[in-house]
C-alpha positions as CSV (number, residue, x, y, z in Angstrom):
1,X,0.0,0.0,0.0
2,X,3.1,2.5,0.3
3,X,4.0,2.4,-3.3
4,X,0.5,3.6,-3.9
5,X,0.7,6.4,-2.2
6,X,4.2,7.0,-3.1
7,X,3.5,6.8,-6.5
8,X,-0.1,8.7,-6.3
9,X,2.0,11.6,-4.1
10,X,5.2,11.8,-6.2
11,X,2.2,12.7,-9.4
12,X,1.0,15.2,-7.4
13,X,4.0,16.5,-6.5
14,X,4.8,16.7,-10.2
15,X,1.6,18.1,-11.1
16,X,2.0,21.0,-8.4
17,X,5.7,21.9,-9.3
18,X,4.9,21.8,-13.0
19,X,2.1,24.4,-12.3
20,X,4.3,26.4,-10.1
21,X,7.5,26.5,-12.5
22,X,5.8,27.4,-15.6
23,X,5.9,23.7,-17.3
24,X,2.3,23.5,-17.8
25,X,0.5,26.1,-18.1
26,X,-2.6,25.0,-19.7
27,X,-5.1,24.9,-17.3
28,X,-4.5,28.5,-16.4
29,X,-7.9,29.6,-18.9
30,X,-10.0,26.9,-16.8
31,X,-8.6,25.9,-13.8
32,X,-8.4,28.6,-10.8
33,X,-5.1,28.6,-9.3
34,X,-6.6,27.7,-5.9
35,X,-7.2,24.4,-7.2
36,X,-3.9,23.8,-9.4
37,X,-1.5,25.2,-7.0
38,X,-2.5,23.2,-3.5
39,X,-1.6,20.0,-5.8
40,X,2.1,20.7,-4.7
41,X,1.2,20.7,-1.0
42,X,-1.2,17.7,-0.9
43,X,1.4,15.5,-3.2
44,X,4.3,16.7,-0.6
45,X,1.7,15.4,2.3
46,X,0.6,12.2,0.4
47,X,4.5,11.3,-0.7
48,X,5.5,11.4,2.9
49,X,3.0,9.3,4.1
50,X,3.8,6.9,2.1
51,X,7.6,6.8,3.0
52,X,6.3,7.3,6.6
53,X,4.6,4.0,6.5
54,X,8.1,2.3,4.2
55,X,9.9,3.4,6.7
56,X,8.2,2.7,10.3
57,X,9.1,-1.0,10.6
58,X,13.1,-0.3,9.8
59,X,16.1,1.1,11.7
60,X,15.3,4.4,9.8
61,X,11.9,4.8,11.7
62,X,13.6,8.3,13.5
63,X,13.7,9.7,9.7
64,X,10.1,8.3,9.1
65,X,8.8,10.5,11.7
66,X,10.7,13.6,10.4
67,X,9.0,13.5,7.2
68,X,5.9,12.4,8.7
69,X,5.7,15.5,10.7
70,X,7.2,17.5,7.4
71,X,4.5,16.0,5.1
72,X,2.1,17.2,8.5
73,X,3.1,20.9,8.0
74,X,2.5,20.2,3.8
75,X,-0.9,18.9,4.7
76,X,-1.4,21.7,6.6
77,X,-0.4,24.3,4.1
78,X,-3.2,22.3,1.8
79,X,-5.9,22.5,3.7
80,X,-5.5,26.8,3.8
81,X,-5.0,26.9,0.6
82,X,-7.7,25.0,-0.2
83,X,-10.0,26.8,2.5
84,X,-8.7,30.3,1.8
85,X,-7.4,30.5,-1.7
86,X,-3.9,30.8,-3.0
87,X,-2.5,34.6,-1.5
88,X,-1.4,36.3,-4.5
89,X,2.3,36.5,-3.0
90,X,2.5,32.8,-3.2
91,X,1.2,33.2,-7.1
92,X,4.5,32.6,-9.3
93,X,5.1,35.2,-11.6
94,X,4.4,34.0,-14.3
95,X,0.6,33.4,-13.6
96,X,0.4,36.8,-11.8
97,X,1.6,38.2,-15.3
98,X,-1.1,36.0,-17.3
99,X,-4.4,36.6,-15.8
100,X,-3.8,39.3,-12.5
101,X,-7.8,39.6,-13.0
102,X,-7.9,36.1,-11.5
103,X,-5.8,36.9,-8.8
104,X,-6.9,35.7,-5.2
């Protein structure tokens, strides 16, 4: 069940740093950004669950729990986002620059 949500948070992840760097750019004329850009958050929350749970039954467990509590505070950040909409500081450029009418 960890590779699951490995894999399932490493697309995420993807997905979320693609949106943020530029990559894809796309969904900018029909996506808000305060659905796009949390994708980053809840992959980084997701991935580290998963290593969490690869990681509890080994020697490692110590670094499990780091990232555990890491992917906690990436969860965290999600769930504002989500609630409260993407700030417009935490907008990259490059989608301020494309639509600042859409700006949160």
């Amino acid at each position: 069940m960890t590779w699951v949500l490995i894999a399932g948070g490493a697309v995420l992840t993807a997905l979320g740093l693609g949106a943020y760097t530029g990559v894809w750019r796309s969904w900018s004329g029909r996506v808000r950004a305060d659905v796009v850009f949390p994708l980053l958050f809840v992959g980084l929350a997701i991935l580290a669950g998963g290593i969490f749970g690869a990681l509890i039954d080994t020697p490692a467990a110590v670094v499990g729990f780091i990232v555990f509590a890491l992917g906690g505070i990436a969860g965290a950040c999600f769930l504002v986002l989500i609630f409260f909409g993407v700030p417009r500081w935490l907008q990259p450029r490059w989608y301020r620059a494309v639509s600042p009418s859409r700006a949160s």
